[in-house]
C-alpha positions, 0 to 999 in steps of 0.5 A: 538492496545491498545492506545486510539486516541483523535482527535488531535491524528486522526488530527496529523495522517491525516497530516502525511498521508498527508505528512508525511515528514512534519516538526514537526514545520509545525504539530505543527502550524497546530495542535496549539500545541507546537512542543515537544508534537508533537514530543512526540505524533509521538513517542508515536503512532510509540511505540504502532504501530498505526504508522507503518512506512513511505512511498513514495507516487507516484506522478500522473505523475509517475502513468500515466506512469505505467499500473496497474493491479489487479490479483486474485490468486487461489493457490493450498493447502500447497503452499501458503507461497512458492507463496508469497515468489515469489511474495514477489521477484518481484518489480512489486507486490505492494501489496498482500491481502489475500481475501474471494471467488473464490480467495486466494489472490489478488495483485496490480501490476505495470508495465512499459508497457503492455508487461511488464505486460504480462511477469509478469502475464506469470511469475506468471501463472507459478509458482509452486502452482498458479492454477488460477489467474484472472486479471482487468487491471485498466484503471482509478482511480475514488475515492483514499483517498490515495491521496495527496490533493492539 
């Protein structure tokens, strides 16, 4: 990232984190600026890829519903890329991140139920390439600036 951010810039960001359906009407009133330079700075931070994209952000209802689970994987040499292709394929994997220590690789999973998680963590204890894995299920959230705020 070459594009320098100046504090209306990181303010323009944290609303957009915030909701980033929000109309450049409403941004622009919050920012005290005109709504073309708004337009014009979202432009320029999706350009220079400080914005990479939008996302759905899932309401607490929908996250109370779903059991979560953090899974660290150990894969073996040369497999890794076939590994995440597999877990690329599966709805349930949220997020993937390569990780220093004891593991290759971590992933945040989401399931519908308990039994849903353990076919899951069956499933990917069988893959081709999977040595280890490790799993925490997560019981509650304590800290996620994430979050919408209220």
């Amino acid at each position: 990232m070459n594009t320098p951010l100046d504090d209306t810039d990181r303010q323009l960001l944290s609303l957009l984190q915030a909701n980033a359906r929000e109309g450049t009407a409403a941004l622009a009133r919050k920012l005290g600026l005109a709504r073309t330079t708004v337009v014009a700075r979202i432009a320029r931070l999706e350009r220079s890829g400080v914005v990479a994209g939008y996302g759905v952000r899932l309401g607490a209802g929908m996250d109370q519903a779903t059991v979560r689970a953090w899974c660290s994987l150990s894969v073996l040499p040369r497999t890794a890329p076939a590994v995440l292709r597999m877990l690329a394929g599966m709805a349930e994997v949220e997020e993937v991140s390569a990780v220093s220590g004891h593991f290759d690789y971590l992933a945040f999973l989401r399931c519908s139920s308990h039994e849903q998680l353990d076919s899951l963590l069956d499933r990917i204890g069988q893959m081709d390439g999977v040595h280890k894995t490790q799993t925490s299920i997560v019981l509650s959230r304590k800290i996620d600036r994430r979050s919408v705020l209220g």
